[in-house]
Backbone as a chain_set.jsonl record, in Angstrom:
{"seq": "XXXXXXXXXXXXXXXXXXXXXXXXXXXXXXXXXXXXXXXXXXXXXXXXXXXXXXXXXXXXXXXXXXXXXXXXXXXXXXXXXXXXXXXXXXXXXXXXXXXXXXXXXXXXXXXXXXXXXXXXXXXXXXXXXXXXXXXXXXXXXXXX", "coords": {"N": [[34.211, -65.279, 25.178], [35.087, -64.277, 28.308], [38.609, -63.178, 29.543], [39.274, -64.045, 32.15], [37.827, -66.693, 32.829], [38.924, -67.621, 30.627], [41.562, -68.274, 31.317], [41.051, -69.915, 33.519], [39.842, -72.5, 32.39], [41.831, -72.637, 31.095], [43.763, -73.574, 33.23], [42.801, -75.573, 34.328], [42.25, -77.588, 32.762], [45.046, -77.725, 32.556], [45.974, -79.41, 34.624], [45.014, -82.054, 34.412], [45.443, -85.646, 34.171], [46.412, -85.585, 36.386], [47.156, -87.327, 39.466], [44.112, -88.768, 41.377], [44.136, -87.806, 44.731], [42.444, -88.635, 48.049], [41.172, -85.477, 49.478], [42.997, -84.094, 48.076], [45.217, -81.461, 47.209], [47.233, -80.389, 45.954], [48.919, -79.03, 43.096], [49.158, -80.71, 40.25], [49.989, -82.81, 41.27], [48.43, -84.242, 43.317], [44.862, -85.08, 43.466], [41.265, -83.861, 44.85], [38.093, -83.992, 43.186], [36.926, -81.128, 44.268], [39.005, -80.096, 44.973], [40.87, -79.663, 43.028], [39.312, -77.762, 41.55], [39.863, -75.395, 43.382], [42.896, -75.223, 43.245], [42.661, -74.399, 40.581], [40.582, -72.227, 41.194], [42.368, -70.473, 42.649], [45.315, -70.2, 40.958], [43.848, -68.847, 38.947], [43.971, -66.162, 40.293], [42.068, -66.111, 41.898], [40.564, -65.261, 45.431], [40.876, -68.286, 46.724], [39.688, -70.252, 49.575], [39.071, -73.423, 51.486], [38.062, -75.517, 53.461], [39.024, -78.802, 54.802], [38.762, -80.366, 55.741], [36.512, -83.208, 55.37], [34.535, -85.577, 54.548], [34.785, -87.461, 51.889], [32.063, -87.168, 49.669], [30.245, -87.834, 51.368], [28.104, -86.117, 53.954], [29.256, -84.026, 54.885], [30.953, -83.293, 52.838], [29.013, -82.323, 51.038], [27.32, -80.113, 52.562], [29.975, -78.467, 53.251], [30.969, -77.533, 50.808], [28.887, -76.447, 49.701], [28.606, -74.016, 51.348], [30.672, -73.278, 50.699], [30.599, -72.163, 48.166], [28.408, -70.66, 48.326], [29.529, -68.482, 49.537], [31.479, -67.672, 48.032], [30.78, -67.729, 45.097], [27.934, -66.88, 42.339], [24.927, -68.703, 42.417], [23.97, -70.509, 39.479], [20.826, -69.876, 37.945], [19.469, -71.597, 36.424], [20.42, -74.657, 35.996], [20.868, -75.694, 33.223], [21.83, -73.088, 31.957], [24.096, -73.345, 32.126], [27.965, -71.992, 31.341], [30.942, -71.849, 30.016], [33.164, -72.758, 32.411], [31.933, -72.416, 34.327], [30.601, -73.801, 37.601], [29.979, -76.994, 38.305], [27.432, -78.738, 40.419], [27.07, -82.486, 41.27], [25.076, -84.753, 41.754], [23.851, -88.239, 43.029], [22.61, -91.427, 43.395], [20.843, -92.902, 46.218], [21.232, -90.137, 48.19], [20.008, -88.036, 45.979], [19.784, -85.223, 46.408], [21.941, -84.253, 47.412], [24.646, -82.831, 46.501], [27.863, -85.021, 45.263], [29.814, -84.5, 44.099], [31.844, -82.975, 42.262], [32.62, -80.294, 39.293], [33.983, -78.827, 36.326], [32.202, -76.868, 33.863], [33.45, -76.764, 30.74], [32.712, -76.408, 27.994], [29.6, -76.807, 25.984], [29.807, -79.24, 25.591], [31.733, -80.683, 27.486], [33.68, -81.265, 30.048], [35.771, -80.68, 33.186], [36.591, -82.753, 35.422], [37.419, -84.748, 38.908], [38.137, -87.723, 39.731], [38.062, -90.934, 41.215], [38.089, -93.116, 39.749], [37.753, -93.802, 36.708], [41.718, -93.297, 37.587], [41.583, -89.988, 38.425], [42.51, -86.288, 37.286], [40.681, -85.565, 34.589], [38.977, -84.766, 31.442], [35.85, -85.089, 30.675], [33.197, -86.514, 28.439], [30.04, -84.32, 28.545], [27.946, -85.432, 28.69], [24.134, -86.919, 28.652], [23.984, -88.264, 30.642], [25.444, -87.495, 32.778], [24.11, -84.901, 32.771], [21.702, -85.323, 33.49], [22.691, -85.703, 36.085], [23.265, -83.088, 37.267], [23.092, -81.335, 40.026], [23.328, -78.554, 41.174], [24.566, -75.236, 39.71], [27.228, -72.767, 39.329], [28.767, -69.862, 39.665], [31.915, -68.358, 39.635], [32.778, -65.393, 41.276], [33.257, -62.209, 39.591], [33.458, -63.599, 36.792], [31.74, -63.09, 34.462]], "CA": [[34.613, -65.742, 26.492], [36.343, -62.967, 29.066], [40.511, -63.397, 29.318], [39.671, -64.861, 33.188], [37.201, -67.545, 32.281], [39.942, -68.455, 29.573], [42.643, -68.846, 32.083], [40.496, -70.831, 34.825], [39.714, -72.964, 32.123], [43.767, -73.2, 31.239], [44.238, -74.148, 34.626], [42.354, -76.844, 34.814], [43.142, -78.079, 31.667], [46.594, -77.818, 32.788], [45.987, -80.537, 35.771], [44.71, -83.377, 33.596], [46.114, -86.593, 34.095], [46.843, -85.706, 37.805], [46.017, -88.696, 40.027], [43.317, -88.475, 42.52], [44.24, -88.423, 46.261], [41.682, -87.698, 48.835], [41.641, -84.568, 50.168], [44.424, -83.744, 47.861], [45.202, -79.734, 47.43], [48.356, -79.608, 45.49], [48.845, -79.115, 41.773], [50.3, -81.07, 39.333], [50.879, -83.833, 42.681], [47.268, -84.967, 43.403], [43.765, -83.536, 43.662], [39.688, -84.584, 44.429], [37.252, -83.252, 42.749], [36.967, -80.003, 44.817], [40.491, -79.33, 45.011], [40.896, -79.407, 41.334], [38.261, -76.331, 41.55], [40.363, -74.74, 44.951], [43.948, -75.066, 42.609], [42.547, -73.757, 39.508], [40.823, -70.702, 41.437], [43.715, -70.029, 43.129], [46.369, -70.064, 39.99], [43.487, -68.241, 38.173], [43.669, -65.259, 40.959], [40.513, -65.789, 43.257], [41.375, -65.521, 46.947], [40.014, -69.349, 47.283], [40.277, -70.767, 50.493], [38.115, -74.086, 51.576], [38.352, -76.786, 54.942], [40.011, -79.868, 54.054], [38.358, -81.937, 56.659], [35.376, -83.284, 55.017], [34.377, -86.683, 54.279], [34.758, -87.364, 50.659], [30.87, -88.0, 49.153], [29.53, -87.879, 52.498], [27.134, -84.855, 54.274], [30.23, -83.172, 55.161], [31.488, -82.269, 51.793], [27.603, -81.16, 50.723], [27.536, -78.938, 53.491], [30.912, -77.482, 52.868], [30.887, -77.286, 49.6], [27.847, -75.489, 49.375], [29.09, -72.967, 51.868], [32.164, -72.346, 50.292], [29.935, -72.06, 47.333], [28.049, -69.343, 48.942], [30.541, -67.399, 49.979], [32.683, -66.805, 47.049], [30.397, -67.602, 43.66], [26.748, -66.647, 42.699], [24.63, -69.476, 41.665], [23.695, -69.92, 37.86], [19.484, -69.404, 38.139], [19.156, -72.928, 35.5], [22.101, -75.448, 35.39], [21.065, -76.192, 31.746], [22.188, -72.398, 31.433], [25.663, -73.117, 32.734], [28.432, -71.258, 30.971], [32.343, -72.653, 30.296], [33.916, -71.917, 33.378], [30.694, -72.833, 35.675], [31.273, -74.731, 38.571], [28.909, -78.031, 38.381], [27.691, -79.817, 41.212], [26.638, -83.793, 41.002], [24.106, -85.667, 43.365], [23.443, -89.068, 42.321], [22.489, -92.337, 44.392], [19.694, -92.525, 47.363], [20.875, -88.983, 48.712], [21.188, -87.225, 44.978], [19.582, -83.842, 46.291], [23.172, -83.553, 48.281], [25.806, -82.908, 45.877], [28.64, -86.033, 45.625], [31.038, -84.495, 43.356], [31.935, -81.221, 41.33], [33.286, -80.18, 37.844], [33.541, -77.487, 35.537], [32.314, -76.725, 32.043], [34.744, -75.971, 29.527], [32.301, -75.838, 26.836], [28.709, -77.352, 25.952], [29.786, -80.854, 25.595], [32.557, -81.385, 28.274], [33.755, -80.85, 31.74], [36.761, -81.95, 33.403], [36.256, -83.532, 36.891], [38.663, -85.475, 39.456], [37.786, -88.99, 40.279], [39.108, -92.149, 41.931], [37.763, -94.317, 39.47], [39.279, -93.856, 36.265], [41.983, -92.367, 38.658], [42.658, -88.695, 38.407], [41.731, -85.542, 36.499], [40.156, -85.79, 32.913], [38.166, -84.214, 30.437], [34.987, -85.993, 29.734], [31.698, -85.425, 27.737], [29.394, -83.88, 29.228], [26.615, -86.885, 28.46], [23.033, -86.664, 28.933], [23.443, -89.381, 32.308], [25.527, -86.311, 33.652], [23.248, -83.626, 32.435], [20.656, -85.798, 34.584], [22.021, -85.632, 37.417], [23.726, -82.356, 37.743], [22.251, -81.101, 41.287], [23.276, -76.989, 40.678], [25.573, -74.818, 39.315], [27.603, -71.572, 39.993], [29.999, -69.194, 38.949], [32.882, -67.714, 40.329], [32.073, -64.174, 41.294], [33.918, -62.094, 38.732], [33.627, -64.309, 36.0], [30.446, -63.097, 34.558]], "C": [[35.64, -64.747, 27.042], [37.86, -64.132, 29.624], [40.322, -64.083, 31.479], [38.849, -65.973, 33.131], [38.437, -68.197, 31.531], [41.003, -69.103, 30.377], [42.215, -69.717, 33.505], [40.45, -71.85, 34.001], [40.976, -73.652, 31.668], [44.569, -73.883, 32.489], [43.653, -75.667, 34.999], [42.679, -77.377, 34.239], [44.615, -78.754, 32.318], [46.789, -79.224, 33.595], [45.393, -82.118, 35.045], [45.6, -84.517, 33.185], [46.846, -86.628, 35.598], [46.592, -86.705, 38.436], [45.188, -87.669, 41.502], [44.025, -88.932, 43.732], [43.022, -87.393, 46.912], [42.071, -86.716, 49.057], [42.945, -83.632, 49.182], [43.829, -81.89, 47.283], [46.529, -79.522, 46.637], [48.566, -80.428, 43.797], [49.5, -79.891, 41.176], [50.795, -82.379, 40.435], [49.702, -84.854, 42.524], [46.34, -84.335, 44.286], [42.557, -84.482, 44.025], [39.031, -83.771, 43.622], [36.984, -81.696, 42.862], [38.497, -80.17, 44.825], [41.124, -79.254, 43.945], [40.237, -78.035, 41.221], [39.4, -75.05, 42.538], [42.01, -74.504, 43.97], [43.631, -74.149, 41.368], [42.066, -72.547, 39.85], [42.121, -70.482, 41.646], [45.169, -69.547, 42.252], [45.339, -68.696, 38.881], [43.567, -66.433, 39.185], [42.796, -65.096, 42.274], [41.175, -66.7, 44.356], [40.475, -67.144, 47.383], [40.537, -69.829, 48.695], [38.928, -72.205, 50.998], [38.772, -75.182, 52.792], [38.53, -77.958, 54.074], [39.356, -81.018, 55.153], [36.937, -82.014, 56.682], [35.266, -84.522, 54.881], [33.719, -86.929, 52.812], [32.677, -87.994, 50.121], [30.049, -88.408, 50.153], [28.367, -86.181, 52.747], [27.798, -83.917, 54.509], [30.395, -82.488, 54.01], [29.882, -81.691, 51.292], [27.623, -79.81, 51.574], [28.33, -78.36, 52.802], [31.018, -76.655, 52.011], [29.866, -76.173, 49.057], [27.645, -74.295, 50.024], [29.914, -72.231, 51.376], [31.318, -71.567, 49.112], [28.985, -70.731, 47.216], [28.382, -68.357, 48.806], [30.75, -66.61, 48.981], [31.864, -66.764, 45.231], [28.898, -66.869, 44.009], [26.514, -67.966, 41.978], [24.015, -69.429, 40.469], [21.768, -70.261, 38.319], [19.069, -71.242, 37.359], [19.843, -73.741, 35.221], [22.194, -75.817, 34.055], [21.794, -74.424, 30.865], [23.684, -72.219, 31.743], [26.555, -72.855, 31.521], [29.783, -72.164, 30.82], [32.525, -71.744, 31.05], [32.917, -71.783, 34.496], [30.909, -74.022, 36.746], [29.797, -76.161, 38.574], [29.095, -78.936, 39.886], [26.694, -81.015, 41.139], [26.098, -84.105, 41.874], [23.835, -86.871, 41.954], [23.22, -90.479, 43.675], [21.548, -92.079, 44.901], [20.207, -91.195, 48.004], [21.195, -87.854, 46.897], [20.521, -86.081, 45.026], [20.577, -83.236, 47.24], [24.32, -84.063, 46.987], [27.106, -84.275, 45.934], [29.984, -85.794, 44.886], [30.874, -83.313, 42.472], [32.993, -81.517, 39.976], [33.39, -79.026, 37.242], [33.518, -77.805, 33.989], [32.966, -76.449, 31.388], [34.307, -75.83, 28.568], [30.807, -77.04, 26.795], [28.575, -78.375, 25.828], [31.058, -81.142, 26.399], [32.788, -80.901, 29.266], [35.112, -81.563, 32.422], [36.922, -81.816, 35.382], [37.945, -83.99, 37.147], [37.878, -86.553, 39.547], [38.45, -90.268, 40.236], [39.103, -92.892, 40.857], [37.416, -93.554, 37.724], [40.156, -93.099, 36.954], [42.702, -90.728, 38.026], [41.539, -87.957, 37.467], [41.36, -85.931, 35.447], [39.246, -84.792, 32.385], [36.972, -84.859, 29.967], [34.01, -85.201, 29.347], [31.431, -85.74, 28.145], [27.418, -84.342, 28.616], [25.479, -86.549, 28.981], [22.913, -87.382, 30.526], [24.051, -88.11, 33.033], [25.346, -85.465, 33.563], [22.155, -83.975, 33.56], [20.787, -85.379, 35.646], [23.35, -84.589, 38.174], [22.0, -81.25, 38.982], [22.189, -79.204, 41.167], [24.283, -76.662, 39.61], [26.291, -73.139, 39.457], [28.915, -71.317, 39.396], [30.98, -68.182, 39.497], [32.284, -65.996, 40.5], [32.662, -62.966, 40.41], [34.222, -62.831, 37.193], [32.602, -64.068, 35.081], [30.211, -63.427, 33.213]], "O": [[36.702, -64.426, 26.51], [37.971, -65.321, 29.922], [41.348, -64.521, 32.0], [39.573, -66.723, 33.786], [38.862, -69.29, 31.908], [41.335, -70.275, 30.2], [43.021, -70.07, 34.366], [41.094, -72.73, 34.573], [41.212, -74.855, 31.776], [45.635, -74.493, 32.573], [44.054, -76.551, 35.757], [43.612, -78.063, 34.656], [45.016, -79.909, 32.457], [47.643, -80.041, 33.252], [45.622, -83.196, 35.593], [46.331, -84.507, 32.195], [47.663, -87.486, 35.933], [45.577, -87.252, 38.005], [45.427, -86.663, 42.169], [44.454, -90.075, 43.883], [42.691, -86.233, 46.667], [43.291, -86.575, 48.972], [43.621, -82.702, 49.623], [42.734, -81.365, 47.083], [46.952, -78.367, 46.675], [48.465, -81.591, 43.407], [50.685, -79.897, 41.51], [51.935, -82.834, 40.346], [49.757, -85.917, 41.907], [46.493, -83.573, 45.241], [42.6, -85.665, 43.688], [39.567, -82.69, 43.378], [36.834, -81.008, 41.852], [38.559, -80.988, 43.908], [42.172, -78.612, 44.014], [40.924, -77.177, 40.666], [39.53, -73.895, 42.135], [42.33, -73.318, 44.043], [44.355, -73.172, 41.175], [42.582, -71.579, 39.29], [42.92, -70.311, 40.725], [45.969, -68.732, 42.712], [45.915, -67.829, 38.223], [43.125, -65.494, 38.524], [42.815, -64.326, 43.234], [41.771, -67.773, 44.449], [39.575, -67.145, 48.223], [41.745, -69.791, 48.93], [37.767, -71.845, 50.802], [39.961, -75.501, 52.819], [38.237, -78.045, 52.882], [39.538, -82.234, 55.218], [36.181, -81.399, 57.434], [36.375, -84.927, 55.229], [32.542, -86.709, 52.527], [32.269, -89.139, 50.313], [29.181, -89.256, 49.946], [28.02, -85.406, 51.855], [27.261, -82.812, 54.44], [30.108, -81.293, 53.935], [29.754, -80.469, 51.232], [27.921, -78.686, 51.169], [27.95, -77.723, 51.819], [31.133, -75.434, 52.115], [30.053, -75.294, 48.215], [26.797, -73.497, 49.627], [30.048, -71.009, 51.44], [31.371, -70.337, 49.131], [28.878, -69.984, 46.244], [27.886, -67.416, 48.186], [30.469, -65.422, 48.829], [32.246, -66.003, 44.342], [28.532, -66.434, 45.101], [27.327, -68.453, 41.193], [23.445, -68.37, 40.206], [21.663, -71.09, 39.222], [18.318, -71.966, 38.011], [20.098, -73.788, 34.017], [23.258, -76.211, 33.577], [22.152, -74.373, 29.688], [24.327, -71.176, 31.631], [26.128, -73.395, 30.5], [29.79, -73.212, 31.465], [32.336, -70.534, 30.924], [33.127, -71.075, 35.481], [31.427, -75.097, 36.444], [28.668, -75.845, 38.951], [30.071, -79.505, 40.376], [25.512, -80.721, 40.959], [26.532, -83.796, 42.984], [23.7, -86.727, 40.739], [23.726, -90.335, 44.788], [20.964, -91.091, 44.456], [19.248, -90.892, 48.715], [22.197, -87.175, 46.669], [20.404, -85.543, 43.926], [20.411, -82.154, 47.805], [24.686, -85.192, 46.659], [27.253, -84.514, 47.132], [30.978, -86.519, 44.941], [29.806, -82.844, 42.08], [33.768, -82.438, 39.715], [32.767, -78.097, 37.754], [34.212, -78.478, 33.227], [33.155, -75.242, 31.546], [35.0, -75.19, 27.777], [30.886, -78.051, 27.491], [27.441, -78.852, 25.875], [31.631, -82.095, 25.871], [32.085, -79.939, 29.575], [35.437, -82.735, 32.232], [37.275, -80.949, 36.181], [38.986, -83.878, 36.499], [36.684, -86.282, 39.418], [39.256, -90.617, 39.374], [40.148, -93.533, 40.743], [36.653, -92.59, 37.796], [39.675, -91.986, 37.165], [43.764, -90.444, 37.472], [40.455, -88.349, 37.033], [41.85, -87.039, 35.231], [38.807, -83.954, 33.173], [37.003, -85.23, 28.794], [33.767, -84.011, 29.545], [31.648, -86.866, 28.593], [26.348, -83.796, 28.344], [25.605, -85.771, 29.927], [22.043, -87.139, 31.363], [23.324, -87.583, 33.875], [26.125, -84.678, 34.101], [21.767, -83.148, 34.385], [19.919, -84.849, 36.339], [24.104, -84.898, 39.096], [20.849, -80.841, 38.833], [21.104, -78.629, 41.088], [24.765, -77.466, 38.812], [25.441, -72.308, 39.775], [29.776, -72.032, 38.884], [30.528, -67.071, 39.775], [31.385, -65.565, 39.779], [31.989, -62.176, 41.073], [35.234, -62.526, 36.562], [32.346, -65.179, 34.618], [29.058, -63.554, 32.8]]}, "num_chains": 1, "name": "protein.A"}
């Protein structure tokens, strides 16, 4: 594993046990899902920058998300070939070919997400129900 991979993955790490606030953007305070991703680039080096006025789990953050997504990573070709340090994105429900929530791998059995509900960052395994219904995946651009 390359020495910036290691420290994106220290970063996130680091935020675990944060609570969730919408929208939230500041470390170590309170984060969503994507802004857990937007803090940990950012401490790891990469010029992240992302719009903040989205509607959490709505068409807004798909869109966005998958712009920002664009922009600044490439996407991984097979999400079952995702990497620690891959950016995961979730669809699940009646729209689950629009993303509803993001994560990253930290290693072949875990991932650590934001979410309301247990509240805040964590570390969980990376379970076959959310192997199901990971929608892509992508990797910072530099990270290779």
């Amino acid at each position: 594993m390359n020495k910036t991979v290691e420290r994106f993955l220290l970063s996130l790490r680091s935020q675990v046990g944060v609570p969730f606030i919408p929208n939230g953007r500041e470390a170590f305070r309170g984060l969503d899902c994507s802004g857990l991703i937007i803090v940990a680039g950012q401490a790891t080096g990469f010029d992240v920058k992302y719009r903040s006025d989205y509607s959490i789990g709505g068409e807004d953050f798909s869109a966005s998300l998958i712009s920002y997504l664009e922009q600044n990573c490439d996407q991984v070709e097979n999400p079952k070939q995702a990497k620690p340090g891959d950016i995961l994105l979730f669809g699940y429900g009646a729209n689950s070919d629009k993303p509803r929530h993001c994560g990253v791998l930290t290693d072949k059995d875990t991932f650590v997400h934001c979410a309301e509900k247990p509240n805040g960052v964590r570390e969980s395994d990376f379970t076959e129900t959310w192997q199901r219904i990971v929608h892509s995946a992508w990797r910072f651009r530099g990270m290779k």
